[in-house]
PDB file with SEQRES, HELIX, SHEET and CRYST1 records, atoms N, CA, C and O in Angstrom:
SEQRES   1 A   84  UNK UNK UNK UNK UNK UNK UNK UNK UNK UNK UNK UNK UNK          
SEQRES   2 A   84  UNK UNK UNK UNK UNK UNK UNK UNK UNK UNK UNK UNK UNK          
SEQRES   3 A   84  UNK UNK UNK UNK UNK UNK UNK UNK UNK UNK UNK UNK UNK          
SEQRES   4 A   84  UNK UNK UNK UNK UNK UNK UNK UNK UNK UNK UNK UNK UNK          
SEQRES   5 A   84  UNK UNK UNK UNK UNK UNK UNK UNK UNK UNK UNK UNK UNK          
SEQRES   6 A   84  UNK UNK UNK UNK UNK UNK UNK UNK UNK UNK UNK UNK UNK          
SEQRES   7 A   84  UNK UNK UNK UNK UNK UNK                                      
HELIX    1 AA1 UNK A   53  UNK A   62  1                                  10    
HELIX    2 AA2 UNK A   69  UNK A   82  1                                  14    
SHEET    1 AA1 5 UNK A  49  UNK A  51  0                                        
SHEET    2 AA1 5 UNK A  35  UNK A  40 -1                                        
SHEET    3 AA1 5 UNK A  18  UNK A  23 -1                                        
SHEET    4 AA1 5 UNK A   4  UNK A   7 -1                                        
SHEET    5 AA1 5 UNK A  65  UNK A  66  1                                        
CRYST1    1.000    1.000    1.000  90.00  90.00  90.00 P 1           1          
ATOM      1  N   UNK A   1     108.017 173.659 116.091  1.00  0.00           N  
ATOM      2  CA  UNK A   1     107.177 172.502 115.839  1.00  0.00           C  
ATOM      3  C   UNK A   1     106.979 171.745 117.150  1.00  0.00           C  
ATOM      4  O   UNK A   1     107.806 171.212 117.890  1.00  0.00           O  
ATOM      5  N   UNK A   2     105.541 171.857 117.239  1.00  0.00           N  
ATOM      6  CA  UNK A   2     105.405 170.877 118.576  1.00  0.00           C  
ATOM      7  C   UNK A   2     105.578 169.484 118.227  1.00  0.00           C  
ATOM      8  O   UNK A   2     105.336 169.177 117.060  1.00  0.00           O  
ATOM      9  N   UNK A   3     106.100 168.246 119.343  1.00  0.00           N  
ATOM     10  CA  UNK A   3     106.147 167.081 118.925  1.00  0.00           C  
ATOM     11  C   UNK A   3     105.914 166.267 119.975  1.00  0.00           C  
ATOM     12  O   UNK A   3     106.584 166.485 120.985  1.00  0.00           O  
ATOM     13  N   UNK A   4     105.041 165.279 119.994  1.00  0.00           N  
ATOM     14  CA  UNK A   4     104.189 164.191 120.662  1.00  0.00           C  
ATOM     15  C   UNK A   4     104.461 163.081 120.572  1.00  0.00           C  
ATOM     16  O   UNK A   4     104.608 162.559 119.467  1.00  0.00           O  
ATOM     17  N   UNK A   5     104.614 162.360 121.804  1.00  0.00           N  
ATOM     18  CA  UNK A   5     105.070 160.716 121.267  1.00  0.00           C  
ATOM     19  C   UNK A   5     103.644 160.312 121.825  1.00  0.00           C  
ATOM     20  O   UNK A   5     103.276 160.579 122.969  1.00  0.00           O  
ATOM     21  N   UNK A   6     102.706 159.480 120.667  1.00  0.00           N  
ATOM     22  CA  UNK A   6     101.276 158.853 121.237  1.00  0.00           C  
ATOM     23  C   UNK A   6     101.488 157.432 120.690  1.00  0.00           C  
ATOM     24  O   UNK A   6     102.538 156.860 120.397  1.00  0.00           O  
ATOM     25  N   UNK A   7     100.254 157.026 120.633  1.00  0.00           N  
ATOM     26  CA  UNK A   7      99.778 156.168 119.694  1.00  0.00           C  
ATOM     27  C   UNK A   7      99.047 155.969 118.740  1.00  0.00           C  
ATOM     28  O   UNK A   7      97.884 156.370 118.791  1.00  0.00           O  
ATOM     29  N   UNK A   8      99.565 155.256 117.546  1.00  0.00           N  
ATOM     30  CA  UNK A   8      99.449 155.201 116.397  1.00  0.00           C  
ATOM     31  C   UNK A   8      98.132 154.221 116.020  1.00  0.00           C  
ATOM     32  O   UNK A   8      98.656 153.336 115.345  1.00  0.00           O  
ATOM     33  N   UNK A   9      97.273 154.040 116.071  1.00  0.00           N  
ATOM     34  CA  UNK A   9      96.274 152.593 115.452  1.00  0.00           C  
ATOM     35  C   UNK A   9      96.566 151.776 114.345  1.00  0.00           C  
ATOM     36  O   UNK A   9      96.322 152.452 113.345  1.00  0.00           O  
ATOM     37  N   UNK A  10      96.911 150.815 114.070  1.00  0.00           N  
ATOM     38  CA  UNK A  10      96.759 149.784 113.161  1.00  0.00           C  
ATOM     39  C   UNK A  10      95.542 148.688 113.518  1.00  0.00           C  
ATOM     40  O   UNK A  10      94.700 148.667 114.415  1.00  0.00           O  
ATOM     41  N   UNK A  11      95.882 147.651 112.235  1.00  0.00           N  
ATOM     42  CA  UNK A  11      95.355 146.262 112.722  1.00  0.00           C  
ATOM     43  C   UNK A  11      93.813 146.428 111.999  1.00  0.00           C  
ATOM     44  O   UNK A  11      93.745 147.116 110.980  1.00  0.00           O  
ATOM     45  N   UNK A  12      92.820 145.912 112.436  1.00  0.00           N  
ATOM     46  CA  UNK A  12      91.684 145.364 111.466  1.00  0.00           C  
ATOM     47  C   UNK A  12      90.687 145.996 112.920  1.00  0.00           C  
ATOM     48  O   UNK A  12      91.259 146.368 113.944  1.00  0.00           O  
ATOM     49  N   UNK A  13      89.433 146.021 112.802  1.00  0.00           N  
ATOM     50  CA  UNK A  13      87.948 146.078 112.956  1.00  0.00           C  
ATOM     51  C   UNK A  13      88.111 145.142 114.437  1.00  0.00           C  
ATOM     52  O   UNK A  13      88.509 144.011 114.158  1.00  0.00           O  
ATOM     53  N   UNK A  14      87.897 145.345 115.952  1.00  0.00           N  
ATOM     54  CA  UNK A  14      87.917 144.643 116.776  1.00  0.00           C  
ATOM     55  C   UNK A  14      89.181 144.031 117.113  1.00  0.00           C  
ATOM     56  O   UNK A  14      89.191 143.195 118.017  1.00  0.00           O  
ATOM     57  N   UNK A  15      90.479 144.397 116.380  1.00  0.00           N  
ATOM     58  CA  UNK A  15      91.486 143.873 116.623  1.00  0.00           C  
ATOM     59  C   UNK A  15      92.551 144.672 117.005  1.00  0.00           C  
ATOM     60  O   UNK A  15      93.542 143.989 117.264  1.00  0.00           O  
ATOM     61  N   UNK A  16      92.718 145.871 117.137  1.00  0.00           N  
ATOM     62  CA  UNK A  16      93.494 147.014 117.307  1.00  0.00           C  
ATOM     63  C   UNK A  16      94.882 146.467 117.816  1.00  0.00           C  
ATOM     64  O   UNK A  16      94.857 145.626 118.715  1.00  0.00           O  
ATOM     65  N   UNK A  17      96.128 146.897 117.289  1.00  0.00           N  
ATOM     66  CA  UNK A  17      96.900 147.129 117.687  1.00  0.00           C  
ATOM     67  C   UNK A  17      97.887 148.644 117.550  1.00  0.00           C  
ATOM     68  O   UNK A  17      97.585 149.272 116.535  1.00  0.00           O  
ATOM     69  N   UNK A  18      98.743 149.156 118.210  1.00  0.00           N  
ATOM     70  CA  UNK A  18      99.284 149.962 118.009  1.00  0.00           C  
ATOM     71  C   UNK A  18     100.295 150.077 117.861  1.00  0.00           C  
ATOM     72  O   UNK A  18     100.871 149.034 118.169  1.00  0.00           O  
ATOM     73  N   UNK A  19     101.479 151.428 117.258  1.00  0.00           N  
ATOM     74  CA  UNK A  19     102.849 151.435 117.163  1.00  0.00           C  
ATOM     75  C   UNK A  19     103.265 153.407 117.997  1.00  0.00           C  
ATOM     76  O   UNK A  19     102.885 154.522 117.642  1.00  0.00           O  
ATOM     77  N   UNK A  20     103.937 153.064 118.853  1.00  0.00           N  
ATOM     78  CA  UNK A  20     104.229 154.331 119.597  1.00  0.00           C  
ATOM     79  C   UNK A  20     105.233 155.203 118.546  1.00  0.00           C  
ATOM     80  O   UNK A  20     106.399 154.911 118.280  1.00  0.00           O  
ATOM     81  N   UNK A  21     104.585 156.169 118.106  1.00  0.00           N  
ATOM     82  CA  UNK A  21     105.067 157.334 117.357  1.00  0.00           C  
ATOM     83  C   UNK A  21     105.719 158.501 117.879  1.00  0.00           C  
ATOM     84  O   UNK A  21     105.394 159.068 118.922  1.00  0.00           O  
ATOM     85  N   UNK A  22     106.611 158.821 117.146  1.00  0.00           N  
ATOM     86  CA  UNK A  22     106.907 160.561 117.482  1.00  0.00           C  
ATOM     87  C   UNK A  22     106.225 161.040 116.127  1.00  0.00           C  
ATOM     88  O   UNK A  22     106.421 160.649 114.977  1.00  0.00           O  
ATOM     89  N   UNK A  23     105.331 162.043 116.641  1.00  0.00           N  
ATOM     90  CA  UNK A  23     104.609 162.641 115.623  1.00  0.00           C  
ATOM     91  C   UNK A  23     104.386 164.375 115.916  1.00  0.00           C  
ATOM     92  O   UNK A  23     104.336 164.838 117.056  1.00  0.00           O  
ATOM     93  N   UNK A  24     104.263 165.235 114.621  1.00  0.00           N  
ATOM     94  CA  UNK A  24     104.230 166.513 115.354  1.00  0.00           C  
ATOM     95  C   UNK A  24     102.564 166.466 115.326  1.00  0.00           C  
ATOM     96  O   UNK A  24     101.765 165.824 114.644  1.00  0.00           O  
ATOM     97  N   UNK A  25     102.378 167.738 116.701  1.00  0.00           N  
ATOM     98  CA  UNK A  25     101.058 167.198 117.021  1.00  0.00           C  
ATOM     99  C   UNK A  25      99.984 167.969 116.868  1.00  0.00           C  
ATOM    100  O   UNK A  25      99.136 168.346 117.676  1.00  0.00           O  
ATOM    101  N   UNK A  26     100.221 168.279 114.981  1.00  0.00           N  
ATOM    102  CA  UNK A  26      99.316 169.356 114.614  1.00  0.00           C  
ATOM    103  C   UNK A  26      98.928 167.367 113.496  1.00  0.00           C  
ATOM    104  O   UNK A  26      97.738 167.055 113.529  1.00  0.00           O  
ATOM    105  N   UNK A  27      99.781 166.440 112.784  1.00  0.00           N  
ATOM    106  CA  UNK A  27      99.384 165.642 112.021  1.00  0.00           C  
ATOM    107  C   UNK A  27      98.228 164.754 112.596  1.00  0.00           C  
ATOM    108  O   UNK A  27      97.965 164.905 113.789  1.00  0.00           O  
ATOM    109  N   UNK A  28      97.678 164.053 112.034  1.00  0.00           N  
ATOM    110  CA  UNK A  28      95.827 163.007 112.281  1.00  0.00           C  
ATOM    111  C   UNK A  28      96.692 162.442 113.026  1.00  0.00           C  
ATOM    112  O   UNK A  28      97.831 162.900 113.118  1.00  0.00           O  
ATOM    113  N   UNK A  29      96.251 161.225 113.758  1.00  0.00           N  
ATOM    114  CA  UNK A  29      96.526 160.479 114.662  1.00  0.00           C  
ATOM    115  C   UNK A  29      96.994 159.249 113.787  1.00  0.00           C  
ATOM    116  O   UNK A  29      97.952 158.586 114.183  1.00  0.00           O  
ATOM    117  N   UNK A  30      96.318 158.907 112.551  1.00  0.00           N  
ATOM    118  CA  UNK A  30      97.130 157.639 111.747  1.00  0.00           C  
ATOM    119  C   UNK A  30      97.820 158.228 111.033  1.00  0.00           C  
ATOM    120  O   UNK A  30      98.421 157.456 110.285  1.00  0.00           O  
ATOM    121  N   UNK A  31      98.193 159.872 110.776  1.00  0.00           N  
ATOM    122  CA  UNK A  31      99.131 159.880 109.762  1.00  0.00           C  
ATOM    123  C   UNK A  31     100.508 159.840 109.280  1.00  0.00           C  
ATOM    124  O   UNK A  31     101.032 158.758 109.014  1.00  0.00           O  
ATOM    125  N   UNK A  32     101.444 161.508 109.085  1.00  0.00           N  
ATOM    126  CA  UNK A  32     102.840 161.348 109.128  1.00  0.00           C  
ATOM    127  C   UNK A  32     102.988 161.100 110.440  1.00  0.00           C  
ATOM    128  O   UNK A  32     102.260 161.401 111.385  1.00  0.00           O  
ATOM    129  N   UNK A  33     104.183 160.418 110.391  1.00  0.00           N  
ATOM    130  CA  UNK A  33     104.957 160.555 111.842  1.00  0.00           C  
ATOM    131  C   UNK A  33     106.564 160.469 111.465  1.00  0.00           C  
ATOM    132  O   UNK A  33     106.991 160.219 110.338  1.00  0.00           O  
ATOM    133  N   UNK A  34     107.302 160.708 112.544  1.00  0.00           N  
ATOM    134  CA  UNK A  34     108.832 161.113 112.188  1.00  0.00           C  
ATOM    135  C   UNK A  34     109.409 160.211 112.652  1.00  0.00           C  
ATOM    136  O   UNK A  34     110.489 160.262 112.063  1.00  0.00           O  
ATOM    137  N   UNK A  35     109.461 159.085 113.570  1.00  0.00           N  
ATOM    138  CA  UNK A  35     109.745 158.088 114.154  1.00  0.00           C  
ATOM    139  C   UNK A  35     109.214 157.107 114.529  1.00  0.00           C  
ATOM    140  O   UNK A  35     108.258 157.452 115.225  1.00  0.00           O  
ATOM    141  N   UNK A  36     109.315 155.635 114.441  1.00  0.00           N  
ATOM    142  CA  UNK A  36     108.183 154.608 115.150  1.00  0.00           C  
ATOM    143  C   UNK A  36     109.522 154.145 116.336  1.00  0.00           C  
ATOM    144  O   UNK A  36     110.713 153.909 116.130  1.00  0.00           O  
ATOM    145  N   UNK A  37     108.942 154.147 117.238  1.00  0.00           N  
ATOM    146  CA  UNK A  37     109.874 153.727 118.638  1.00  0.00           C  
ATOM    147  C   UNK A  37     109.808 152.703 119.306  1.00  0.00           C  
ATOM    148  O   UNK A  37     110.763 152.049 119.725  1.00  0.00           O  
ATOM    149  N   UNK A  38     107.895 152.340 119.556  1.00  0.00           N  
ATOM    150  CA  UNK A  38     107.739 150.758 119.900  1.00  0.00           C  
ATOM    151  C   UNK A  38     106.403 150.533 119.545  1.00  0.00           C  
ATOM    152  O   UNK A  38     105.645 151.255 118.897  1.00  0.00           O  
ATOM    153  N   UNK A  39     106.204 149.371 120.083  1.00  0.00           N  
ATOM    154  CA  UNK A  39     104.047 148.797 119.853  1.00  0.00           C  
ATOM    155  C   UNK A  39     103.616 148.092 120.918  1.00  0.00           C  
ATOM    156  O   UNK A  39     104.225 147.324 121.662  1.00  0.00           O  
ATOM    157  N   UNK A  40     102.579 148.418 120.903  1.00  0.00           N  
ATOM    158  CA  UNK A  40     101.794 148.313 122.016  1.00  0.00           C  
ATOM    159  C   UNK A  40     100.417 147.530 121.152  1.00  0.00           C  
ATOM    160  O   UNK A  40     100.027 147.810 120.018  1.00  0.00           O  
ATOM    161  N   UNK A  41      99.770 146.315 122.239  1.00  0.00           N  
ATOM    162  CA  UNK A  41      99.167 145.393 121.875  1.00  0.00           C  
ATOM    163  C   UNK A  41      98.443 144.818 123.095  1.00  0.00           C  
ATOM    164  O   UNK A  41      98.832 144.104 124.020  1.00  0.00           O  
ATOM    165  N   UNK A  42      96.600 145.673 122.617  1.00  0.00           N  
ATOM    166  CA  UNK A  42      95.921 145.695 124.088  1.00  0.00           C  
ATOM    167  C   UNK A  42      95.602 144.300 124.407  1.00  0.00           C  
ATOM    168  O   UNK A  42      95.387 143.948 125.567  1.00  0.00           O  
ATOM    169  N   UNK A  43      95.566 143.501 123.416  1.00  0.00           N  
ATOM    170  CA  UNK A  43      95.066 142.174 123.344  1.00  0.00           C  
ATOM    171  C   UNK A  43      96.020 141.149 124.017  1.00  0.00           C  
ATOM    172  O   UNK A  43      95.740 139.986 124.310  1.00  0.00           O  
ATOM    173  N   UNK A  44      96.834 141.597 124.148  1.00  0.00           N  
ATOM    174  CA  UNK A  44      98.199 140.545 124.453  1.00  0.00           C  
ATOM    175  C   UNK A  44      97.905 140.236 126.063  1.00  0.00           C  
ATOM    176  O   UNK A  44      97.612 141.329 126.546  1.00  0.00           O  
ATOM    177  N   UNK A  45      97.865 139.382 126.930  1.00  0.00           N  
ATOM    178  CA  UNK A  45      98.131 139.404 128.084  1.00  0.00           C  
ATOM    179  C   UNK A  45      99.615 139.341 128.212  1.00  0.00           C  
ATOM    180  O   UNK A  45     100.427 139.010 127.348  1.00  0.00           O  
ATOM    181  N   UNK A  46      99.919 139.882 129.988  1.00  0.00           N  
ATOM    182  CA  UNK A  46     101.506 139.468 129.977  1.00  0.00           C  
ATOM    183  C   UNK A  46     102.237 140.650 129.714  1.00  0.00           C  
ATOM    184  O   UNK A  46     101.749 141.669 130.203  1.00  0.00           O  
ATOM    185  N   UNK A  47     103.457 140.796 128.958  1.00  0.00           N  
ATOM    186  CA  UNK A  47     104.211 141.978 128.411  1.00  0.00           C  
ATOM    187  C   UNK A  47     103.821 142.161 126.911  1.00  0.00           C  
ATOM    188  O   UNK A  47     104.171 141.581 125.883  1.00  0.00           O  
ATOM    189  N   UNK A  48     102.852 143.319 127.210  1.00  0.00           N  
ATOM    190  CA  UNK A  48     101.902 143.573 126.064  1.00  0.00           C  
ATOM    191  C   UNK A  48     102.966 144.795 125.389  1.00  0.00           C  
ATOM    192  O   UNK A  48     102.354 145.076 124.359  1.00  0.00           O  
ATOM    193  N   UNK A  49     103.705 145.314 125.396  1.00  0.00           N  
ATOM    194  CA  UNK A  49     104.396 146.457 125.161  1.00  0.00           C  
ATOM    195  C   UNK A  49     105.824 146.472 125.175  1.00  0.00           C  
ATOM    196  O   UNK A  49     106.478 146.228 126.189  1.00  0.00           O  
ATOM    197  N   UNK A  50     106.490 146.854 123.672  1.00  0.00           N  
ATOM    198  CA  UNK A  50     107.595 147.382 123.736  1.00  0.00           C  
ATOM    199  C   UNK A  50     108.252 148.658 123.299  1.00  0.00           C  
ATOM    200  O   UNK A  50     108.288 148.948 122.103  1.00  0.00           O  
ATOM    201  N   UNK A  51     108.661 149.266 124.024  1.00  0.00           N  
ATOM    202  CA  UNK A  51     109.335 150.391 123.966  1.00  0.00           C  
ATOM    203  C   UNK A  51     110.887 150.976 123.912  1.00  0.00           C  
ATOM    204  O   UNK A  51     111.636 150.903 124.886  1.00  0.00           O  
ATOM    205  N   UNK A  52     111.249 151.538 122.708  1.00  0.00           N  
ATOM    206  CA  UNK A  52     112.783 151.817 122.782  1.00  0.00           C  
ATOM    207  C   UNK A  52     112.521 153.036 123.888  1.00  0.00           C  
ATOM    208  O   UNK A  52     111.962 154.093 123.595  1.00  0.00           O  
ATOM    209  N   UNK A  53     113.078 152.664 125.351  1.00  0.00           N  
ATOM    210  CA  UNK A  53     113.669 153.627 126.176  1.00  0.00           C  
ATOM    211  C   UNK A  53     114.565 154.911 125.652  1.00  0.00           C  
ATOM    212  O   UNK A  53     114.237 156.097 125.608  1.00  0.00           O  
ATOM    213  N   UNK A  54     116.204 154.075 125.145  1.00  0.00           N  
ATOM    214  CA  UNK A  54     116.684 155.242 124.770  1.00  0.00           C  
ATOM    215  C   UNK A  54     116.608 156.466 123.737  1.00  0.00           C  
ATOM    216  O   UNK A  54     117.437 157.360 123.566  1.00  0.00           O  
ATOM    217  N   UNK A  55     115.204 156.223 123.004  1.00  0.00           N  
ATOM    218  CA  UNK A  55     114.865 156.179 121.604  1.00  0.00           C  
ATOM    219  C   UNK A  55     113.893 157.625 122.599  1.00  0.00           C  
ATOM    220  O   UNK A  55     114.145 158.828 122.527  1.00  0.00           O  
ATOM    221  N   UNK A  56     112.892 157.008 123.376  1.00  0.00           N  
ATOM    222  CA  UNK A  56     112.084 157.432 124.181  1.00  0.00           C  
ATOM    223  C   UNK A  56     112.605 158.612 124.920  1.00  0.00           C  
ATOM    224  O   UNK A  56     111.845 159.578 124.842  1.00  0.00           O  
ATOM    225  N   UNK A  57     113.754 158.820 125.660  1.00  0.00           N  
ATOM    226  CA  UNK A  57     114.621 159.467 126.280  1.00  0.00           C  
ATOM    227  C   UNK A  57     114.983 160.582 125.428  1.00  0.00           C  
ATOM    228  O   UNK A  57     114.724 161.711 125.845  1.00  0.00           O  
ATOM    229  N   UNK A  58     115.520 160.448 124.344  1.00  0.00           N  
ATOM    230  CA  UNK A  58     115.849 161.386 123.890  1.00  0.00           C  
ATOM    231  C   UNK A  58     114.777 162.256 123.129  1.00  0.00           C  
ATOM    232  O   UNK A  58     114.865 163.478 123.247  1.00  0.00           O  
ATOM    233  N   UNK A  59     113.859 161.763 122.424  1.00  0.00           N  
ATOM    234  CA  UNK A  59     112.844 162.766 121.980  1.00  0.00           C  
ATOM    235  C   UNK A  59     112.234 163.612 123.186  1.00  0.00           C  
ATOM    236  O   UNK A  59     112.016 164.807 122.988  1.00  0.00           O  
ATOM    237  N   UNK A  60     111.938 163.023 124.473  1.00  0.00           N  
ATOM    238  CA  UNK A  60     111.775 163.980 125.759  1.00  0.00           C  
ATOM    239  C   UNK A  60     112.450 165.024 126.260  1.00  0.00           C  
ATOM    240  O   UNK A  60     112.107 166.090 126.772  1.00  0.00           O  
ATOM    241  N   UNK A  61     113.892 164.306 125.915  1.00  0.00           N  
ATOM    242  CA  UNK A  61     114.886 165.814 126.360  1.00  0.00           C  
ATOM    243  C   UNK A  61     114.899 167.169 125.395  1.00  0.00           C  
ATOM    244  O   UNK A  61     115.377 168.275 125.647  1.00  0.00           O  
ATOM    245  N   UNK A  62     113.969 166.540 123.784  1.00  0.00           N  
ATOM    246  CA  UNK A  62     113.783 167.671 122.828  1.00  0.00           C  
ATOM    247  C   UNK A  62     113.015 168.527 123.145  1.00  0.00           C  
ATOM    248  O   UNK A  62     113.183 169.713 122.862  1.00  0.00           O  
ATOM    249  N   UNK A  63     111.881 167.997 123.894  1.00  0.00           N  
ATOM    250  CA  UNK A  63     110.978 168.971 124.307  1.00  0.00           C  
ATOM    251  C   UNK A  63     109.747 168.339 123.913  1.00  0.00           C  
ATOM    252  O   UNK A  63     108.740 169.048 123.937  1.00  0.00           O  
ATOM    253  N   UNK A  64     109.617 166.918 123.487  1.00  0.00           N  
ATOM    254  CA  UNK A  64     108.866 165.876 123.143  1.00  0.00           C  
ATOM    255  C   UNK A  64     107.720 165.807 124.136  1.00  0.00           C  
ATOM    256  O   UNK A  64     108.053 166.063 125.293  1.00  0.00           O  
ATOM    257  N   UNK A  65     106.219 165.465 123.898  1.00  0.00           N  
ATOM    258  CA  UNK A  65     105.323 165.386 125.430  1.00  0.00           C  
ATOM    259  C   UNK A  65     104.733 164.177 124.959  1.00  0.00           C  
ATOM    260  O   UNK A  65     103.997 164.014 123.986  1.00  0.00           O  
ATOM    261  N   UNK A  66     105.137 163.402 125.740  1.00  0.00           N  
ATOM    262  CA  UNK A  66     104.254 161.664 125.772  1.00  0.00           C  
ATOM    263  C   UNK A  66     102.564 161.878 126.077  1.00  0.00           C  
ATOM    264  O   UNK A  66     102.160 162.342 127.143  1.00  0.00           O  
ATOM    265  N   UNK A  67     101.923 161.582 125.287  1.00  0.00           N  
ATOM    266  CA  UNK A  67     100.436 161.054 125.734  1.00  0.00           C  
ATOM    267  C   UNK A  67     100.578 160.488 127.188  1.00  0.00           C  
ATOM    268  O   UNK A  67     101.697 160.335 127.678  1.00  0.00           O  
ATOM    269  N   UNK A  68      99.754 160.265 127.681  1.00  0.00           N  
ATOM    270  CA  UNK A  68      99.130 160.002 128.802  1.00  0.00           C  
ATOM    271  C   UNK A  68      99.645 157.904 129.057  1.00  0.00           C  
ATOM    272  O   UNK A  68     100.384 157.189 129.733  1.00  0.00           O  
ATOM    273  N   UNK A  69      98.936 157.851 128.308  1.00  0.00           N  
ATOM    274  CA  UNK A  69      98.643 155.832 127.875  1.00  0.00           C  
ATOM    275  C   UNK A  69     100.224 155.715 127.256  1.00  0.00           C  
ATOM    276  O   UNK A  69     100.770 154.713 127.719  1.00  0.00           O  
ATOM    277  N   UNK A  70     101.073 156.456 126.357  1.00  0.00           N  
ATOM    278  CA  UNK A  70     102.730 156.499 126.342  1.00  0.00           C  
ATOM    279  C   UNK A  70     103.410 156.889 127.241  1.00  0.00           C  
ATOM    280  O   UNK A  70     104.579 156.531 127.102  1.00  0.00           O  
ATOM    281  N   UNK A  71     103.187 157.583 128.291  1.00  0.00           N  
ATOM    282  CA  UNK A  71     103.724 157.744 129.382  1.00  0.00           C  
ATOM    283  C   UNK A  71     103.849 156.646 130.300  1.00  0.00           C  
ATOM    284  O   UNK A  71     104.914 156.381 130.860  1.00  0.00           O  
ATOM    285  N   UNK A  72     102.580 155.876 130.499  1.00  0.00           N  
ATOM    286  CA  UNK A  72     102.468 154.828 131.403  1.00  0.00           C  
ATOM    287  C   UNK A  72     103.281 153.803 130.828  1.00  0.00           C  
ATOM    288  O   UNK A  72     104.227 153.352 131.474  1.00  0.00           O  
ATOM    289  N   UNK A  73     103.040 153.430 129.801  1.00  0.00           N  
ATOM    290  CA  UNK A  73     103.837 152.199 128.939  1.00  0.00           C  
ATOM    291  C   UNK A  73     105.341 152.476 129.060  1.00  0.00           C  
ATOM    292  O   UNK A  73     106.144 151.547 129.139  1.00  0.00           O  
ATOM    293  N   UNK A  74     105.730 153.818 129.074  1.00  0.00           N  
ATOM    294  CA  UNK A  74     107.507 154.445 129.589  1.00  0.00           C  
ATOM    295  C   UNK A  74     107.392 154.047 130.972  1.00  0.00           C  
ATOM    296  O   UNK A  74     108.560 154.357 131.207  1.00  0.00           O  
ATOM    297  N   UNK A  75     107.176 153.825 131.558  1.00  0.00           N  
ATOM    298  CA  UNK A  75     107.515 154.163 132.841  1.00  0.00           C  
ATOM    299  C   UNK A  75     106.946 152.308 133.991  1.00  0.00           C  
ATOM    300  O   UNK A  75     107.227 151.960 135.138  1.00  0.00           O  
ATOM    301  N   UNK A  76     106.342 151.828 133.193  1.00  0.00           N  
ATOM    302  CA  UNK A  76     106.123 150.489 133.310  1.00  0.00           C  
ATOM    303  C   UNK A  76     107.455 149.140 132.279  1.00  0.00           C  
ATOM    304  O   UNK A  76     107.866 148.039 132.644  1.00  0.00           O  
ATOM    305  N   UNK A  77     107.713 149.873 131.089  1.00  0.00           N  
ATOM    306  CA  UNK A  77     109.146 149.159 130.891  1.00  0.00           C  
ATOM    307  C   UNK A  77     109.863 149.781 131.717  1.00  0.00           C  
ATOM    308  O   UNK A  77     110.628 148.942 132.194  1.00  0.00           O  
ATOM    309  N   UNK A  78     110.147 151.222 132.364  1.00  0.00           N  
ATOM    310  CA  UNK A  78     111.433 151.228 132.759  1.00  0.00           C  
ATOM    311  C   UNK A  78     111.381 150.146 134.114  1.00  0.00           C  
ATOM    312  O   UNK A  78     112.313 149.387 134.382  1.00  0.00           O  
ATOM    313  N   UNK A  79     110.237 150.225 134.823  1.00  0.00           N  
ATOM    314  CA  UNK A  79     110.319 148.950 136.270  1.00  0.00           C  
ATOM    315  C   UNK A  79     110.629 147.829 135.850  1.00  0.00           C  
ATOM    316  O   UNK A  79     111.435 147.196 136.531  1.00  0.00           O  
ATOM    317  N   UNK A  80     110.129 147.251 134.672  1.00  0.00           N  
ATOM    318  CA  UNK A  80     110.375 145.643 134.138  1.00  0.00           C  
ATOM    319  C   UNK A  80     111.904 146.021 133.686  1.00  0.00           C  
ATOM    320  O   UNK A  80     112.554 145.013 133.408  1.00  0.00           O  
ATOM    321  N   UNK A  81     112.609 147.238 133.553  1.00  0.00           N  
ATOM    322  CA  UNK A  81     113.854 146.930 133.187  1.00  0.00           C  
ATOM    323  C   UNK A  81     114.811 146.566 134.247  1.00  0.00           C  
ATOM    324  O   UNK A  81     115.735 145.756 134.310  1.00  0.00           O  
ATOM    325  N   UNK A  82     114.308 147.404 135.041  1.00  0.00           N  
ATOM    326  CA  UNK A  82     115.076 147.855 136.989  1.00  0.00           C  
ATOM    327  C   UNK A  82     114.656 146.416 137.553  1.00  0.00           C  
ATOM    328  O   UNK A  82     115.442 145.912 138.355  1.00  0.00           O  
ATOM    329  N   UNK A  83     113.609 145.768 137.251  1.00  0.00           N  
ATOM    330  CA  UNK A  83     113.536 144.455 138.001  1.00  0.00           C  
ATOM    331  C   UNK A  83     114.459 143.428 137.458  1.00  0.00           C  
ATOM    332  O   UNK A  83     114.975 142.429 137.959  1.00  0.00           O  
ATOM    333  N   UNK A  84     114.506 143.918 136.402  1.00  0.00           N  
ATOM    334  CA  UNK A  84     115.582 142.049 135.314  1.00  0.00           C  
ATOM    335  C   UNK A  84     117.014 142.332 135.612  1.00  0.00           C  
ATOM    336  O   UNK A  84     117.892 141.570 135.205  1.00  0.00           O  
TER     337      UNK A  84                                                      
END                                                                             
């Protein structure tokens, strides 16, 4: 089973928000998923995004492949973590 950590869509018409999924990556993009890990919120200025790292970490070492836009959001908490 292949498995993908992306993003999930919620929220209303012009208002989008999201929740970062582990999902296998044959399911729709809103559908099952096997884990919710963090959310992401384009609207937010500031620290628009949270992400469980260790949550994150380990579905990668499964053999997990982050989207592109979940990759960046990994790797932008881990600097805001290394800076605090």
């Amino acid at each position: 089973m292949a498995v993908s950590i992306r993003l999930r869509r919620e929220g209303s018409l012009n208002n989008p928000y999201y929740r970062v999924v582990v999902a296998d990556s044959r399911s729709p993009r809103d559908g099952k998923f096997i884990e919710q890990i963090g959310v992401y919120d384009p609207k937010k200025t500031g620290e628009n995004a949270s992400v469980d790292l260790d949550r994150a970490q380990y579905w990668i070492e499964r053999g997990a492949q982050p989207s592109d836009t979940v990759r960046s959001l990994i790797k932008k908490q881990k600097k805001a973590a290394a800076a605090a």
